[in-house]
C-alpha positions as CSV (number, residue, x, y, z in Angstrom):
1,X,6.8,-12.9,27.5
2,X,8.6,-16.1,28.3
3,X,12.1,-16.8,27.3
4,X,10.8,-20.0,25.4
5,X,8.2,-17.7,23.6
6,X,10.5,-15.2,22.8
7,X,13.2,-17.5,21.7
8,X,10.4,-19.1,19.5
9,X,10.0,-15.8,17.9
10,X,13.9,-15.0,17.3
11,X,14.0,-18.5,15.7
12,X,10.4,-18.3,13.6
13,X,11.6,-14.3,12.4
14,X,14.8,-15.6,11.3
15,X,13.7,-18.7,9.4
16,X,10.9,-16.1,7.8
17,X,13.5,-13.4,6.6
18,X,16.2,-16.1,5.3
19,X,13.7,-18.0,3.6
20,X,12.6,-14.7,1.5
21,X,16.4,-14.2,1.1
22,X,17.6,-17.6,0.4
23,X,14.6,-17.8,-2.5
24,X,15.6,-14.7,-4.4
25,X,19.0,-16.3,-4.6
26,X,18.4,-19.9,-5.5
27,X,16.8,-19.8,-8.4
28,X,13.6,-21.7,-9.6
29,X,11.7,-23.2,-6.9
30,X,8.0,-24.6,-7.6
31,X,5.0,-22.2,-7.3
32,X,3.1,-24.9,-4.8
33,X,6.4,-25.1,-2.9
34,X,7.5,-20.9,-2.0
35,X,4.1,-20.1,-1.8
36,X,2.6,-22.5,0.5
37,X,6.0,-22.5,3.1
38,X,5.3,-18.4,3.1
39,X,2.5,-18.9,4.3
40,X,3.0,-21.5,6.8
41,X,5.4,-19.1,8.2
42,X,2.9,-16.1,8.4
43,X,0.6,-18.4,10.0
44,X,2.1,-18.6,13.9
45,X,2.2,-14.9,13.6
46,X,-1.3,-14.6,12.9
47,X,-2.9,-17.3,14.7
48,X,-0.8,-18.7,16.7
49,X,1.6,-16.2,18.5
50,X,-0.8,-12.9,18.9
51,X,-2.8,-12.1,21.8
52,X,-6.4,-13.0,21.7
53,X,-9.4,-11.6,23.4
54,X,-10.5,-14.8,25.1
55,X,-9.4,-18.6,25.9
56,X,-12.0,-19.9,23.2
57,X,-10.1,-17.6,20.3
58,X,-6.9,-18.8,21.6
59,X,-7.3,-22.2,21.1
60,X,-9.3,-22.3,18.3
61,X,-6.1,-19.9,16.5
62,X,-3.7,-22.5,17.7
63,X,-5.9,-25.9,16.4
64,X,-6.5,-23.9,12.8
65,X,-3.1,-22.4,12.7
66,X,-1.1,-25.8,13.4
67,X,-3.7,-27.6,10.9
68,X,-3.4,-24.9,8.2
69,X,0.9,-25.3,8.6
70,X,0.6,-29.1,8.1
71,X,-1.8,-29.1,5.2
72,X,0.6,-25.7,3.6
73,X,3.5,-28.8,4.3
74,X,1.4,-31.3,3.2
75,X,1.1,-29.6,-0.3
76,X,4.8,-28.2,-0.4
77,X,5.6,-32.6,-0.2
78,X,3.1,-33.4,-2.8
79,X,3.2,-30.8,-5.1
80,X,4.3,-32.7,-8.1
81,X,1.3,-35.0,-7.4
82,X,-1.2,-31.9,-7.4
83,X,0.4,-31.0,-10.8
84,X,-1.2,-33.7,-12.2
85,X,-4.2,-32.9,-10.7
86,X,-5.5,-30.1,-12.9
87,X,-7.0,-28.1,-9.6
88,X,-9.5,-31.1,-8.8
89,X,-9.4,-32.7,-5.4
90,X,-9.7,-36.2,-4.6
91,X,-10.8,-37.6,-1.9
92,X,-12.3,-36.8,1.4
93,X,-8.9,-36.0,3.0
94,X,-8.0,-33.3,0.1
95,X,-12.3,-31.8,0.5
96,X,-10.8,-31.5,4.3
97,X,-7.5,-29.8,3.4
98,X,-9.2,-27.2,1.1
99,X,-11.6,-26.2,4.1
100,X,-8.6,-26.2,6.7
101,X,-6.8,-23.6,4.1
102,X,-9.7,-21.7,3.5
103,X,-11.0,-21.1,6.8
104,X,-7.2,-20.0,7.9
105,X,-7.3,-17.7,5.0
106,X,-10.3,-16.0,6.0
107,X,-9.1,-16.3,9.8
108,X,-6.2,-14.8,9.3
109,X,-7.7,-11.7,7.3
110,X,-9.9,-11.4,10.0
111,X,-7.4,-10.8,12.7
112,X,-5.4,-8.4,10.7
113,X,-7.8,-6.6,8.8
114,X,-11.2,-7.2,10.9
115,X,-14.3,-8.2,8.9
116,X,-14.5,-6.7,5.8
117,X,-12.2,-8.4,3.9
118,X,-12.9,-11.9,4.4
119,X,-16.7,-10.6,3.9
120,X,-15.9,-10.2,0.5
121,X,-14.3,-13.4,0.1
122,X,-17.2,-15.2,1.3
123,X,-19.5,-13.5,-0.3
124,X,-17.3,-14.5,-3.2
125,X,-17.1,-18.2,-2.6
126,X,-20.9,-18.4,-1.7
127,X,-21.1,-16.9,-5.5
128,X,-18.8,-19.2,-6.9
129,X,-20.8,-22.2,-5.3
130,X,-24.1,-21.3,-6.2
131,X,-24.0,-18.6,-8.7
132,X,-25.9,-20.6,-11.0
133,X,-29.0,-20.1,-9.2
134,X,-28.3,-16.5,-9.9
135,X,-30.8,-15.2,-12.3
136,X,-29.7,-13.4,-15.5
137,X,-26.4,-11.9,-16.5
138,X,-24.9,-12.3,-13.3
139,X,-25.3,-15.8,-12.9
140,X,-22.8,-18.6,-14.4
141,X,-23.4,-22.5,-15.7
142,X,-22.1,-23.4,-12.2
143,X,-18.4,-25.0,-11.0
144,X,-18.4,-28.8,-9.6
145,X,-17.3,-27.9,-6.3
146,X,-14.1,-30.3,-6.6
147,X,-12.8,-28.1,-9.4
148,X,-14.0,-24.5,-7.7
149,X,-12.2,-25.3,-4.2
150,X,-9.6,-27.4,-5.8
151,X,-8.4,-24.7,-8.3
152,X,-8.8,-22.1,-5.1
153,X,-6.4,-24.1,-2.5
154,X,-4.1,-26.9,-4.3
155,X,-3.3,-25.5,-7.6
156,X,-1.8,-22.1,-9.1
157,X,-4.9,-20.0,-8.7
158,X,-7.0,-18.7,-5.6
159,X,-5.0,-18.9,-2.5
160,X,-1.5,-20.0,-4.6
161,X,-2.0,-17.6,-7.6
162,X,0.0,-14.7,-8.8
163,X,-1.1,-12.4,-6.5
164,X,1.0,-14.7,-3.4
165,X,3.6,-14.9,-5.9
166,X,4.0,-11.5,-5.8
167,X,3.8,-11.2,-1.6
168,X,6.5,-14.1,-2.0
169,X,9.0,-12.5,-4.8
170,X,8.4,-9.2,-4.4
171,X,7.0,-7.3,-1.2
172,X,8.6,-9.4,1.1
173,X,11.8,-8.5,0.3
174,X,10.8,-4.9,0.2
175,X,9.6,-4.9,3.5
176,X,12.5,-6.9,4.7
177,X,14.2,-3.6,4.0
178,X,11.7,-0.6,5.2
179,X,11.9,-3.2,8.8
180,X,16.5,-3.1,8.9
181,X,16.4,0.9,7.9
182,X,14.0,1.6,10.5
183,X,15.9,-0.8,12.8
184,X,19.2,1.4,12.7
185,X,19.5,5.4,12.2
186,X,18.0,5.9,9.3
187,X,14.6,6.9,10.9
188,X,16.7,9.9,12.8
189,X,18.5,10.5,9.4
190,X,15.6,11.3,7.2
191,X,13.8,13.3,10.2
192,X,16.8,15.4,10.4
193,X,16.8,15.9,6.9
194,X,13.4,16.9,6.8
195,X,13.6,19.4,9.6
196,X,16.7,20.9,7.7
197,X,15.3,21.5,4.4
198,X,11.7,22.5,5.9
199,X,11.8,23.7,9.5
200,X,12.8,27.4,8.8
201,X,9.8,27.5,6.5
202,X,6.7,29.7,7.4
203,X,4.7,26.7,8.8
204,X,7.7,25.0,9.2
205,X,6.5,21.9,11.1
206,X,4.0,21.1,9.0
207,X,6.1,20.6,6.2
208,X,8.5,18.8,7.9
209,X,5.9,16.2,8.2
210,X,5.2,16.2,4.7
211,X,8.8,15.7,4.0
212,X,9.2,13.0,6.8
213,X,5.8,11.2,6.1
214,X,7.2,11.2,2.0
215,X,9.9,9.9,2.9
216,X,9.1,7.2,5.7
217,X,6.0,6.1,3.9
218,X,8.1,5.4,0.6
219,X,10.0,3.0,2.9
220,X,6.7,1.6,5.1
221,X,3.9,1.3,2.5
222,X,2.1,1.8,5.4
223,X,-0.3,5.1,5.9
224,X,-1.2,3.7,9.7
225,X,2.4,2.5,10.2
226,X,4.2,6.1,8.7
227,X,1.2,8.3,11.1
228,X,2.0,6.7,13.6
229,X,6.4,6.5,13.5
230,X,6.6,10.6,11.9
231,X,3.7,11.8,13.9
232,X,5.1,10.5,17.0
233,X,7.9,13.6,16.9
234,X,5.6,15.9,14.2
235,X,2.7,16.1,16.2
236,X,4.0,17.5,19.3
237,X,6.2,20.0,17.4
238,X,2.8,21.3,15.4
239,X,0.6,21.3,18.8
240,X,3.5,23.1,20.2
241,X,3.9,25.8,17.8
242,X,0.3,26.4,17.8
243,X,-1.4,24.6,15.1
244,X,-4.4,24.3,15.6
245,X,-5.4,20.2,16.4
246,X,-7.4,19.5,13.4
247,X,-5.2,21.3,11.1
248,X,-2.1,19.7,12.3
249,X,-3.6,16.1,12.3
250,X,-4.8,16.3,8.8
251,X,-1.7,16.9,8.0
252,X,0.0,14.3,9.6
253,X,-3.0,11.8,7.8
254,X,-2.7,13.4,4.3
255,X,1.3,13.4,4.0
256,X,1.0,9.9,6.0
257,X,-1.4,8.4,3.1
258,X,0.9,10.1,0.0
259,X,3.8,7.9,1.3
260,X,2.3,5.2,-0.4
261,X,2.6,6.6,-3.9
262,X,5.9,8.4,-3.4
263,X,8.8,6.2,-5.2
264,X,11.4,4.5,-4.2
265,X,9.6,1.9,-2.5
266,X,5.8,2.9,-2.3
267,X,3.4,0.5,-1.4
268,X,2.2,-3.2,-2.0
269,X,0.1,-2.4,-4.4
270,X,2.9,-1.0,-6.8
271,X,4.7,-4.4,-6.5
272,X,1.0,-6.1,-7.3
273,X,1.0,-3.8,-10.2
274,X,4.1,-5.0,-11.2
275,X,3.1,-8.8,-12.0
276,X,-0.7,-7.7,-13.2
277,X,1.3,-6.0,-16.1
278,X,3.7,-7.7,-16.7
279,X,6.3,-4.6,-16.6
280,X,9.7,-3.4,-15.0
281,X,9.2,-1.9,-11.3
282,X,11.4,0.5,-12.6
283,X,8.9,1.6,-15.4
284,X,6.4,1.7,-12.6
285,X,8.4,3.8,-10.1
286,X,8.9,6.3,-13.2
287,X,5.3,6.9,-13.6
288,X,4.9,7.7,-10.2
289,X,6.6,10.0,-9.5
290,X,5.6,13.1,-10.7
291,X,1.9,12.4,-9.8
292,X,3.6,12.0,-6.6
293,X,5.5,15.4,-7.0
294,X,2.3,16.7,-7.5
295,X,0.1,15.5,-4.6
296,X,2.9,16.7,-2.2
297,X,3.3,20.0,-3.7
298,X,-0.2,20.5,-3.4
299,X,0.0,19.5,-0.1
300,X,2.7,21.7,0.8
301,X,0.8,24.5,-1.2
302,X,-2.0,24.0,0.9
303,X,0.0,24.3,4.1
304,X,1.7,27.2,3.4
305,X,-2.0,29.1,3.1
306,X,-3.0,28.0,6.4
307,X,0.0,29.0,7.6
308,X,-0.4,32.3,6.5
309,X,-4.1,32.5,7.9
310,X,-3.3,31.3,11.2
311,X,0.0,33.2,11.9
312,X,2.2,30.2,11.7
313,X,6.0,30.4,11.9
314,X,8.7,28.5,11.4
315,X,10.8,26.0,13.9
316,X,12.8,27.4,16.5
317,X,16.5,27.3,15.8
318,X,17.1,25.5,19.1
319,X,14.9,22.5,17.8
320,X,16.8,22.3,14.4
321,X,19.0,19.0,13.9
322,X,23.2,20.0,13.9
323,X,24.7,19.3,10.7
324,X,27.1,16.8,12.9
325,X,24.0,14.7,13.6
326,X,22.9,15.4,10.1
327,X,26.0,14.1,8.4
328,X,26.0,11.4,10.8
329,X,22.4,9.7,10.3
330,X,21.8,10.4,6.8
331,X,24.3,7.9,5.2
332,X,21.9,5.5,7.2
333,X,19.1,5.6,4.5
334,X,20.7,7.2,1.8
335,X,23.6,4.7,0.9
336,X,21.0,2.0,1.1
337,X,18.7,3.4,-0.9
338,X,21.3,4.7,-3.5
339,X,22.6,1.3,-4.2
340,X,18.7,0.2,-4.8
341,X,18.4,3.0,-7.2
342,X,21.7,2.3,-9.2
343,X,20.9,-1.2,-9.1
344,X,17.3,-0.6,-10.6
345,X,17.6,2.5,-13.2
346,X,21.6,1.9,-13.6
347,X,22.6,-1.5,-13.7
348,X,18.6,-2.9,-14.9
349,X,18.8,-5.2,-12.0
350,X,15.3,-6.7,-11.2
351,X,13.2,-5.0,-8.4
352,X,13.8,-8.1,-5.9
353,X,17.7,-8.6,-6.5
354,X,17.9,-4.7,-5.8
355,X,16.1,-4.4,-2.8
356,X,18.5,-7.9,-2.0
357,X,21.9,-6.1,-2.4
358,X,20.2,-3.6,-0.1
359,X,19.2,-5.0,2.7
360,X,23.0,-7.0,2.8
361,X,24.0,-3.5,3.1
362,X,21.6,-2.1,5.4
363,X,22.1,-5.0,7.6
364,X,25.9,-4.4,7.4
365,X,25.2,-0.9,9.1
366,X,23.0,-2.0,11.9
367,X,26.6,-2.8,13.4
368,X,27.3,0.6,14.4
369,X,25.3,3.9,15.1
370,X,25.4,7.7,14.7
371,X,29.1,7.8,16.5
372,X,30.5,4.8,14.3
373,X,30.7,2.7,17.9
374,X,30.2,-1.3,17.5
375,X,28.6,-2.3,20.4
376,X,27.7,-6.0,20.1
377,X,24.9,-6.1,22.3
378,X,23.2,-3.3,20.8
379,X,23.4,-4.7,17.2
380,X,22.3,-7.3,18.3
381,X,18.8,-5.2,19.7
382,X,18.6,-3.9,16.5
383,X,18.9,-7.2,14.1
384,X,16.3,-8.7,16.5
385,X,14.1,-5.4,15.4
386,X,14.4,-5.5,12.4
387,X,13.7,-9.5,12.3
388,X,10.9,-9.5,13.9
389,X,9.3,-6.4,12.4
390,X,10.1,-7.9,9.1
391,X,8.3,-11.0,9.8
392,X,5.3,-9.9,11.5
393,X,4.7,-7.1,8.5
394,X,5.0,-10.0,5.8
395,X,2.7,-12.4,7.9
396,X,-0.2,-9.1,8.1
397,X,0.5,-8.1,4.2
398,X,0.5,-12.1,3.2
399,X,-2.7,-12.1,5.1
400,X,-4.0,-9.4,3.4
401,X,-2.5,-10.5,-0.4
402,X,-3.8,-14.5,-0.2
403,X,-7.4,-13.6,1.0
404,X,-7.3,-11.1,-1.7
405,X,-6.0,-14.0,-4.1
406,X,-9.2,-16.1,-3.1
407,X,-11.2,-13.3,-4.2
408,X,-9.6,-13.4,-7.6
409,X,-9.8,-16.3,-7.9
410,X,-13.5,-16.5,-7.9
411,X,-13.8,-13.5,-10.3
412,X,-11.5,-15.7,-12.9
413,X,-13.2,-18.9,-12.5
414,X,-16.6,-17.7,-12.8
415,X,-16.2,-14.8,-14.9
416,X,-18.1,-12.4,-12.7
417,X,-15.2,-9.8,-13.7
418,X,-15.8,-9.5,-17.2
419,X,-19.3,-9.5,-16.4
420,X,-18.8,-6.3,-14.1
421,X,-16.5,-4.8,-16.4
422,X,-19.6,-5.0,-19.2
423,X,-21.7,-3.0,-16.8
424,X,-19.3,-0.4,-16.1
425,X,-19.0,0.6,-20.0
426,X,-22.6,0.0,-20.3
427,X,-23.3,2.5,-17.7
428,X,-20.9,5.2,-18.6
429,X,-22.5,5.2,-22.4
430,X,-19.1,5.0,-24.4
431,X,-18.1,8.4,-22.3
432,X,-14.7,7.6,-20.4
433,X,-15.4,10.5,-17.4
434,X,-18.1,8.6,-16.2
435,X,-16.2,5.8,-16.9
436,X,-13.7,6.8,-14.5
437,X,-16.2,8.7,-11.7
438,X,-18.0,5.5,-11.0
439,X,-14.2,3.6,-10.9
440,X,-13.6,6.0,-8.2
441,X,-16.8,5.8,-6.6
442,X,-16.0,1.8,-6.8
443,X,-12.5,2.5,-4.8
444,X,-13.6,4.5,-2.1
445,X,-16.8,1.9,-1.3
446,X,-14.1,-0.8,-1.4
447,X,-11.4,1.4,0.6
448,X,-14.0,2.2,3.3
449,X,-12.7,-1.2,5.4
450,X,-10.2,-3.5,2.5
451,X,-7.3,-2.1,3.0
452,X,-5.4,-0.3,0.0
453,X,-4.1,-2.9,-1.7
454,X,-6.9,-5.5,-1.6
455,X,-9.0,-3.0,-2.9
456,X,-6.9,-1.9,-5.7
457,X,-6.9,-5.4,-6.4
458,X,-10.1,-5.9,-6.6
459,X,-11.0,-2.8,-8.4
460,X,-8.5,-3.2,-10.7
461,X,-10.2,-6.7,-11.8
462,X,-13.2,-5.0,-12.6
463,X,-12.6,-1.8,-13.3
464,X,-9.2,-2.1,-15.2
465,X,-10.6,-4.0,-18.3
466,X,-13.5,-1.4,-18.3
467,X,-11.2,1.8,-18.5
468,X,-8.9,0.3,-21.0
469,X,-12.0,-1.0,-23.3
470,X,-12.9,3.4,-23.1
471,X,-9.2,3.9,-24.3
472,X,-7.0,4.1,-21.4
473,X,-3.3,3.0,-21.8
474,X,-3.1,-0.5,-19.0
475,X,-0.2,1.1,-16.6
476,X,-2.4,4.6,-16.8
477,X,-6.0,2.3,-15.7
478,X,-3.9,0.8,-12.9
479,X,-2.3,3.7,-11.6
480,X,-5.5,5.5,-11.6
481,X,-7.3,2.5,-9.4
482,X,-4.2,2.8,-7.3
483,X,-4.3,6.0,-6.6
484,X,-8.2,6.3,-5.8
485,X,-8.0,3.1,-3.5
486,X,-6.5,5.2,-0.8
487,X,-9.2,7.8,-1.0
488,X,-11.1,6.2,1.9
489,X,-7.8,6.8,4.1
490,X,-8.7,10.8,4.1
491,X,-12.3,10.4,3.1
492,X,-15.5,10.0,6.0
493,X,-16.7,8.3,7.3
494,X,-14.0,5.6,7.7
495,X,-10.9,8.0,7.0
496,X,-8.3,5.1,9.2
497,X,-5.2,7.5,9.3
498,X,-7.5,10.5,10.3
499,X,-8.8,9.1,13.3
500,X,-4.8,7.8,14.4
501,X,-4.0,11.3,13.8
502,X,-6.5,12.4,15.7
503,X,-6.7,10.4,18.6
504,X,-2.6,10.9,18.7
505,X,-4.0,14.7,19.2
506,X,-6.8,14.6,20.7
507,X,-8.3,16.5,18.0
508,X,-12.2,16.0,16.7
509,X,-12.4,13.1,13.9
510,X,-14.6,15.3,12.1
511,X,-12.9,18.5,11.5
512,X,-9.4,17.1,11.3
513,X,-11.2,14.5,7.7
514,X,-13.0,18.0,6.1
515,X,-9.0,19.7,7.0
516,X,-7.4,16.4,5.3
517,X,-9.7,16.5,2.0
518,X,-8.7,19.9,1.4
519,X,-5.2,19.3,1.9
520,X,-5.1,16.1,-0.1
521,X,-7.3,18.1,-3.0
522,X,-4.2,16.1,-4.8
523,X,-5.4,12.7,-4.1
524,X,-9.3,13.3,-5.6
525,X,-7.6,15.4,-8.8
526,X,-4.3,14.3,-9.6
527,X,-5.6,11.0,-11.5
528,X,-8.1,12.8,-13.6
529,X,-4.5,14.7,-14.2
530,X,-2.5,12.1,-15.6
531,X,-5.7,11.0,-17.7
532,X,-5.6,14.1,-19.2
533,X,-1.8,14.6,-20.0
534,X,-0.7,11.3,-20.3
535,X,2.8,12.4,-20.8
536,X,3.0,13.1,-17.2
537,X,3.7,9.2,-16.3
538,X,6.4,9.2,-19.0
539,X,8.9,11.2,-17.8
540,X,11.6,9.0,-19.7
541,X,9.7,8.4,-23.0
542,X,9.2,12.0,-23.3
543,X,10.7,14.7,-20.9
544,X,9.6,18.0,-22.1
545,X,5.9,17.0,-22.4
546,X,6.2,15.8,-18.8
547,X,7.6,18.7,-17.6
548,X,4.9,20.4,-19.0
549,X,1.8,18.6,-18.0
550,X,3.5,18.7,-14.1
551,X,3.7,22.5,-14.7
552,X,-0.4,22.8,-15.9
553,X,-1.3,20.2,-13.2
554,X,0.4,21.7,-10.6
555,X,-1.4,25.3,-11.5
556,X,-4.2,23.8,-11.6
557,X,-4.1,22.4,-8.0
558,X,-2.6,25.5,-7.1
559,X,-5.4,27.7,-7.8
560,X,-8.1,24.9,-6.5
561,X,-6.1,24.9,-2.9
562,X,-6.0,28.8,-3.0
563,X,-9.8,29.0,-3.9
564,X,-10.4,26.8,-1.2
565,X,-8.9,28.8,1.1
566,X,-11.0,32.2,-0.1
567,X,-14.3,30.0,0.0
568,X,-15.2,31.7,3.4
569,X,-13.9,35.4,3.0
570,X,-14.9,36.0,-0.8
571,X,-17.1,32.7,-1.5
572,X,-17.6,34.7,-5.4
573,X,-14.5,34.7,-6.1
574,X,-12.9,31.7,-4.8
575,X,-16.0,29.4,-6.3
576,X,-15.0,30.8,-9.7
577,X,-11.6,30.2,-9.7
578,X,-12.2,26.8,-8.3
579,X,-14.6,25.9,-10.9
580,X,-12.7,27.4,-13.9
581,X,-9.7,24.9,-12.6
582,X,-12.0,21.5,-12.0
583,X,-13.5,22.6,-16.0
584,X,-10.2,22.9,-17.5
585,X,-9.5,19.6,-15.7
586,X,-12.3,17.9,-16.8
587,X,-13.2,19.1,-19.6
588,X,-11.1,17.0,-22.2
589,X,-12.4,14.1,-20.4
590,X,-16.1,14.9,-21.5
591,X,-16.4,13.7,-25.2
592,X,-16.9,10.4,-26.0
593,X,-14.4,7.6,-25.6
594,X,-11.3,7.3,-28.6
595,X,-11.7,3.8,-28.4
């Protein structure tokens, strides 16, 4: 890397993460002038700053890139002009500024998330631009292409709707924070803590990783991102201590992919959830947790069984953290991420002015390490870290969150969601399980290439009106959608943290997925769960009932992962028990609708 590049970088990071920070704190600041500048600063790192293949992408990245910052600019200057504009362009130069954003948008998904994604948003605009010659239900009276492309790319829909809001407001700051914690010693601090509360366990390793994997992930978002920081030191350890590959990968990829549901922080999508409905984060992060609770104790339940059958012990006292560097790294993460919580569930600051206060503080530790020495050169390594890993995971998620935006946008102006929505009711006959089945059957087809949160987006369009139409409470629908988007992250034949795990391992794809679906048995069940008992995602509203759908649930799961165990030595026995658990889950769910 040259010096000018990497100055470039410093520079572009730095302007990225105080821009995010400076918003939060200035007050109110246009729509269609914080959304475009975020992202014309995700752009260079997109298109214009990551290595390419050939000389042909290259270029072509560097002309689209610098033409999709200057028409991002060119809308930021003029956006009390496009106001007045209603979402129709005018003129030739706006039909050219519309295709310039659009084609970045779909570029940019491309190199971060490969093909699917921007698929689906073709596909999309393709139906927005000739969906009248769709016949039947399906079709619409048709959109003057001025108004479908001008709503889409220069006013507060598409590309600059709520959804961009939200990667703006919301989940940059967030990941501003998971980038300066992992920066410093807070990564050591919550491995050691892991390996302390879990290493002297039978199976010991593998429930450090769950541990770990909760905790990173909660800070990440990331499945890919937490497999491949935790696995790193978890992996090893397992294949070490004898586990056997494809056991130990799965559960590296199962505790990986719970991360995103495990409160404080989760994942994009909970921030997403956030502005669809309107609602505290804290009420969100409430909800989640004890369906979280619940998919890691089955996980952990699950472990401990294998670790019976294969003879596996705990971690050697040798490898076991000291409390010194115990007491030393934890205060890393845990004083940053105690003043978030006070802030959010004491003080009833918002989500974004939270995570703020936060990272200030978190930033103010990067000065030192472990043995409380300021070394200015080093802090100085590690703000550059953090900077730059803050600002290249808000250009990949903003990537992600506008092309998703363009989707919606599509399904709003056309009204293809309601239209799907329709069909789903129509199909499951007024019955909510089937309701549900084919909303989960939706996820995981979505899920097999969008990446989570896209295709909880996108789901959650279609689906979400459809499950609440058959009776389900809004937060309840999306948390459901949520949860099953991530199926395809365990599931074959895509599975993406299986095959990291696996190749970290060596292991065979294959065996490792069919070990990761019966270890994240909590994934598949635990929405059909919270369905059921609804109390357990309102632990505040009412405790006791909570407490005692977590108890039923957690049976439940208990007995599914034991019978899945016995499947091979008593296949009788452990089909029965696994069958009388799945009918007591599903049977309240088989009547007809309330609604």
């Amino acid at each position: 890397m040259t010096g000018v590049r990497r100055w470039a970088e410093r520079v572009l990071a730095a302007l990225t993460v105080g821009f995010h920070l400076w918003l939060l704190f200035e007050g109110l600041v246009s729509n269609l002038v914080s959304r475009p500048i975020h992202m014309a600063l995700a752009v260079p790192w997109v298109l214009l700053l990551a290595p390419c293949a050939n000389r042909l992408a290259l270029w072509f990245g560097r002309v689209l890139g610098l033409a999709a910052i200057a028409a991002a600019l060119w809308i930021v200057w003029n956006y009390r002009l496009l106001d007045e504009q209603y979402g129709m362009l005018v003129g030739t130069f706006q039909y050219g500024l519309a295709v310039v954003l659009v084609l970045a948008v779909l570029e940019m998904a491309r190199r971060v998330v490969r093909l699917a994604l921007p698929t689906v948003a073709v596909a999309a605009l393709l139906y927005g631009m000739f969906g009248q010659y769709v016949p039947g239900e399906f079709g619409h009276p048709g959109i003057p292409w001025a108004s479908l492309f001008g709503n889409l790319t220069i006013a507060e829909t598409g590309i600059w709707g709520p959804l961009t809001g939200v990667s703006v407001n919301i989940v940059a700051i967030f990941v501003i924070l998971g980038a300066v914690l992992s920066a410093g010693e807070a990564g050591t601090g919550f491995m050691a803590l892991a390996m302390r509360i879990a290493g002297r366990l039978r199976g010991g390793a593998a429930k450090v990783a769950v541990l770990a994997s909760a905790l990173f992930g909660s800070l990440s978002g990331s499945a890919s991102a937490n497999v491949a920081s935790t696995g790193a030191v978890t992996l090893p350890m397992m294949k070490r201590l004898g586990y056997p590959p494809p056991l130990a990968a799965a559960v590296e990829a199962v505790a990986s992919t719970g991360g995103q549901i495990m409160p404080p922080l989760m994942g994009a999508g909970a921030f997403v959830m956030v502005e669809l409905l309107q609602i505290p984060y804290s009420r969100v992060m409430s909800a989640a947790l004890l369906p979280a609770l619940l998919f890691f104790l089955a996980c952990w339940v699950g472990i401990d069984l294998a670790a019976r059958r294969h003879d596996l012990g705990a971690v050697s006292r040798r490898e076991l953290p000291s409390t010194e560097l115990l007491l030393r790294t934890v205060p890393f993460f845990l004083l940053p991420l105690g003043l978030l919580l006070w802030l959010l569930l004491g003080r009833g600051t918002t989500a974004q002015l939270a995570a703020a206060w936060a990272v200030f503080l978190a930033l103010a530790l990067l000065l030192t390490d472990r043995e409380l020495r300021f070394d200015l050169a080093a802090a100085l390594r590690r703000y550059e870290k953090a900077l730059l890993d803050a600002a290249r995971q808000i250009a990949a998620i903003a990537s992600i969150i506008i092309c998703a935006g363009l989707v919606i946008g599509v399904l709003n102006l056309t009204g293809l969601g309601v239209k799907v929505t329709s069909v789903i009711v129509g199909l499951s006959g007024g019955h909510l399980l089937p309701a549900l089945l084919l909303t989960a059957l939706a996820c995981l087809v979505l899920g097999m290439e969008v990446p989570t949160t896209a295709a909880y987006v996108i789901a959650v369009s279609v689906a979400g009106p459809a499950l609440q139409q058959l009776g389900l409470e809004g937060l309840m629908a999306h948390l459901f959608v949520f949860w099953y988007a991530l199926l395809s992250t365990i599931t074959p034949p895509v599975c993406g943290t299986v095959f990291i795990a696996s190749g970290m391992l060596g292991a065979p794809w294959f065996a490792t997925a069919l070990h990761a679906m019966r270890l994240g048995l909590g994934l598949y069940l635990v929405p059909l769960g919270f369905v059921v008992e609804p109390a357990l995602i309102d632990p505040l509203g009412a405790p006791l009932a909570a407490l005692l759908a977590f108890v039923k649930i957690g049976l439940v799961l208990a007995a599914l992962a034991w019978a899945l165990g016995e499947l091979r030595a008593r296949p009788a026995l452990g089909g029965l028990v696994a069958g009388l658990a799945l009918l007591l889950l599903a049977l309240p769910l088989a009547g007809p609708s309330p609604s």
